[in-house]
DOZA-949484 format. One line per 8 residues: number of its first residue (from 0); their letters; for each residue x, y, z of N, C-alpha, C. Coordinates in steps of 0.05 Angstrom, whole numbers, plus 32768, in hexadecimal, padded with zeros to 4 digits. Atoms other than C-alpha are relative to their C-alpha. Example, Ala and Ser with C-alpha at 12.3 -4.5 7.8 and 13.67 -1.06 7.14 Angstrom:
<atoms>
0	AS	8012/7FE8/8000/80F6/7FA6/809C/8012/8018/8000 ~ 7FF0/7FE8/7FFF/8111/7FEB/808F/7FF1/8016/800E $
</atoms>
This chain:
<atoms>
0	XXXXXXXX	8011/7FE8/8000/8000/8000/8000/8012/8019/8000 ~ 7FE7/7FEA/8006/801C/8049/7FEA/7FFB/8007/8024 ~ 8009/7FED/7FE3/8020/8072/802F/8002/801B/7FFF ~ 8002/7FE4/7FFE/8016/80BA/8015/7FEA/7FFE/7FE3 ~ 8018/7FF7/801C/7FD7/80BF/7FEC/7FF3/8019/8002 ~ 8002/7FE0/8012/7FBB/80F5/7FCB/7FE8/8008/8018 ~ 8017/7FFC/7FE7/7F8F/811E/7FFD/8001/8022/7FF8 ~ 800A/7FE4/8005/7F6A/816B/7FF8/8006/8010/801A $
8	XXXXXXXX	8001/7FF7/7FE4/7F65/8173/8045/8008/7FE8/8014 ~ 7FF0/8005/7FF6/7F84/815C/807E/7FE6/7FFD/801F ~ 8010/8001/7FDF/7F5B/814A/80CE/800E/7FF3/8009 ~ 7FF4/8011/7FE5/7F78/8136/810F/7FED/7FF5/800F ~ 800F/8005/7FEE/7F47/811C/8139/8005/7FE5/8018 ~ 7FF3/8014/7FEA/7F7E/80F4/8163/7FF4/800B/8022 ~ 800F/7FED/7FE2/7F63/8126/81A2/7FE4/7FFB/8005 ~ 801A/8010/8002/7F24/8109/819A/7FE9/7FEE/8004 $
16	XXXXXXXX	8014/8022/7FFA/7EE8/80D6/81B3/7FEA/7FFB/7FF0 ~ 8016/800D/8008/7EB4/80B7/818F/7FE8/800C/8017 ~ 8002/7FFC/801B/7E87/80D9/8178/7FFF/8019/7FF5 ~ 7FF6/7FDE/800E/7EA5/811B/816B/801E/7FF0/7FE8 ~ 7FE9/800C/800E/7EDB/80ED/8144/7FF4/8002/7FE6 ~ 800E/800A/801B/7EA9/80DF/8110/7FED/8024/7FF6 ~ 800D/7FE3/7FFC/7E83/8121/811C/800E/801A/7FEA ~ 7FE5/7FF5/800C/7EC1/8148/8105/8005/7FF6/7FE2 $
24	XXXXXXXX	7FFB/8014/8022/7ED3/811A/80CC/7FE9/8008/7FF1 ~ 8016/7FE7/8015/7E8A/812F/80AD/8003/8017/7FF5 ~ 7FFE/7FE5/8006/7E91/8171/80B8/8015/8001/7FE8 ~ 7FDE/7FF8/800D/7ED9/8175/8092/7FF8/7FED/7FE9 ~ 8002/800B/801D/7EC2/8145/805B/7FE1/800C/7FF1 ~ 8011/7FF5/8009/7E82/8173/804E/800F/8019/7FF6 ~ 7FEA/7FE8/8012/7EB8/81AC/803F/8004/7FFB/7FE3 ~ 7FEF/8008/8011/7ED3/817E/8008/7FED/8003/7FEA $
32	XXXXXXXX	8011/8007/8011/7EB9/817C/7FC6/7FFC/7FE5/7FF5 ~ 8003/8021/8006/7EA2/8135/7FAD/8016/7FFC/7FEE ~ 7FF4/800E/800D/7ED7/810C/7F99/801A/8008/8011 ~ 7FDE/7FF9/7FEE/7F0E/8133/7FC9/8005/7FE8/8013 ~ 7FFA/800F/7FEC/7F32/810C/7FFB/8008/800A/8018 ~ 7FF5/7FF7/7FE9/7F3B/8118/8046/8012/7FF4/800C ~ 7FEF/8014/7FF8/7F75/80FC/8066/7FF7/8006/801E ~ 800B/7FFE/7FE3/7F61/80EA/80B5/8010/7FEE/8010 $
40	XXXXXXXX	7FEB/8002/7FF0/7F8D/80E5/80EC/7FF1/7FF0/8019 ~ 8012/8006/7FF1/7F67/80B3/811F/8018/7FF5/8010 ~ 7FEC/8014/7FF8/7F7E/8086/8155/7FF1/7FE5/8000 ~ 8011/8025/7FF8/7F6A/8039/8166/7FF2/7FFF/8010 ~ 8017/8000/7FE8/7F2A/8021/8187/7FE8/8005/7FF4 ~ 801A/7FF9/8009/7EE8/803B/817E/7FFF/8010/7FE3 ~ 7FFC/7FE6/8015/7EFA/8073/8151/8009/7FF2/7FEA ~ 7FFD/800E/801A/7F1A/8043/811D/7FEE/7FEF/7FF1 $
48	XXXXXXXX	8013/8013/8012/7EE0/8017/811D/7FEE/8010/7FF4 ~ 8011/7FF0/800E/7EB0/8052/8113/7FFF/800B/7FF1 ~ 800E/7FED/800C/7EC0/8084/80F1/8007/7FF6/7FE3 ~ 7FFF/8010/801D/7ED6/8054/80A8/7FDF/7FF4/7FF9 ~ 8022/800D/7FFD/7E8A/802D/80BA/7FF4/801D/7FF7 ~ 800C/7FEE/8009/7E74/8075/80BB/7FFA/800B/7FE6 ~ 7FF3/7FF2/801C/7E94/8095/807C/7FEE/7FEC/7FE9 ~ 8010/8010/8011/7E80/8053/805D/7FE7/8000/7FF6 $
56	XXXXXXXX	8013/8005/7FFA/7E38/8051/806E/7FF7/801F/7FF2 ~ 7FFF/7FE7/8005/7E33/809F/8056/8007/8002/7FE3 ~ 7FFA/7FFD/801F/7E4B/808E/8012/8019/8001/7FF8 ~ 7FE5/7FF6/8009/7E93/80A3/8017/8014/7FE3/7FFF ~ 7FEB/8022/8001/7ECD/806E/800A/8015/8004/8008 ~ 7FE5/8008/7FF1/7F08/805D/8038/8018/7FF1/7FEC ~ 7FED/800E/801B/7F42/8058/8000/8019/7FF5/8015 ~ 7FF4/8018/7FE7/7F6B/803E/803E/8010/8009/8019 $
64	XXXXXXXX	8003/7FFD/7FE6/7F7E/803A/807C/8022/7FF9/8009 ~ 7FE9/800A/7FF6/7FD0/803C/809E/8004/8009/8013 ~ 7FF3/7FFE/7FE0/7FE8/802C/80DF/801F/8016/7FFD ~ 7FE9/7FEE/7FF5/8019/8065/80F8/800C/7FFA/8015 ~ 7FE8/800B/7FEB/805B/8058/811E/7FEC/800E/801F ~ 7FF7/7FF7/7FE2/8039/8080/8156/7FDD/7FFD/800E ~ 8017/8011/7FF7/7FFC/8054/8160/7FE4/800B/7FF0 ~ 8014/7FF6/800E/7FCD/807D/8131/7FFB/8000/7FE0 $
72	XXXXXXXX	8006/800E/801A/7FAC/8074/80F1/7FFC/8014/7FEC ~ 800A/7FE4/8015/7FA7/809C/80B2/7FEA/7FF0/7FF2 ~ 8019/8008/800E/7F67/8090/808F/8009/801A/7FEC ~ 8002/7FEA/801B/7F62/80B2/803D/7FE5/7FF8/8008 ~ 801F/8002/8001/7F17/80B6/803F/7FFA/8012/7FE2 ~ 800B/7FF0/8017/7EF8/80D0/7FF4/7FEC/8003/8000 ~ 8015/7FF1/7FFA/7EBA/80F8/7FF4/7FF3/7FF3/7FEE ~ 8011/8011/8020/7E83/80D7/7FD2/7FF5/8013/7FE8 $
80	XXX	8001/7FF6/8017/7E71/80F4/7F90/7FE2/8006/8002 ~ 8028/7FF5/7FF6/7E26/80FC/7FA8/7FF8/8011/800D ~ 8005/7FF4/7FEE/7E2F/8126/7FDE/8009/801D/7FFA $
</atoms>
């Protein structure tokens, strides 16, 4: 898998609990225009199971997901083309 894909905007929501994790992530992918990508800074746990289920379930597609040396995950998330 590459580990620097193409991305418009950028979220941290390592400071974060479920469900302002996912909360956030909406917001910032309603900025985007359809088809942009958000890159999302999560950690492990709840927040990893949710907010991809979320994105998913919403239309948008999780082009993938990497573990970071410092226990946290980058998610590319791309905006669905409908929204």
């Amino acid at each position: 898998m590459r580990t620097a894909l193409e991305h418009h905007a950028i979220l941290d929501v390592t400071t974060e609990v479920c469900p302002l994790t996912w909360v956030k992530t909406k917001l910032a992918l309603e900025r985007l225009a359809a088809g942009q990508v958000l890159m999302l800074l999560i950690n492990d746990g709840e927040a990893l199971c949710n907010v991809p289920r979320s994105a998913k379930d919403e239309g948008h597609r999780v082009q993938a997901i990497k573990k970071n040396d410092d226990e946290t995950y980058t998610l590319w998330i791309e905006k669905d083309g409908l929204r």
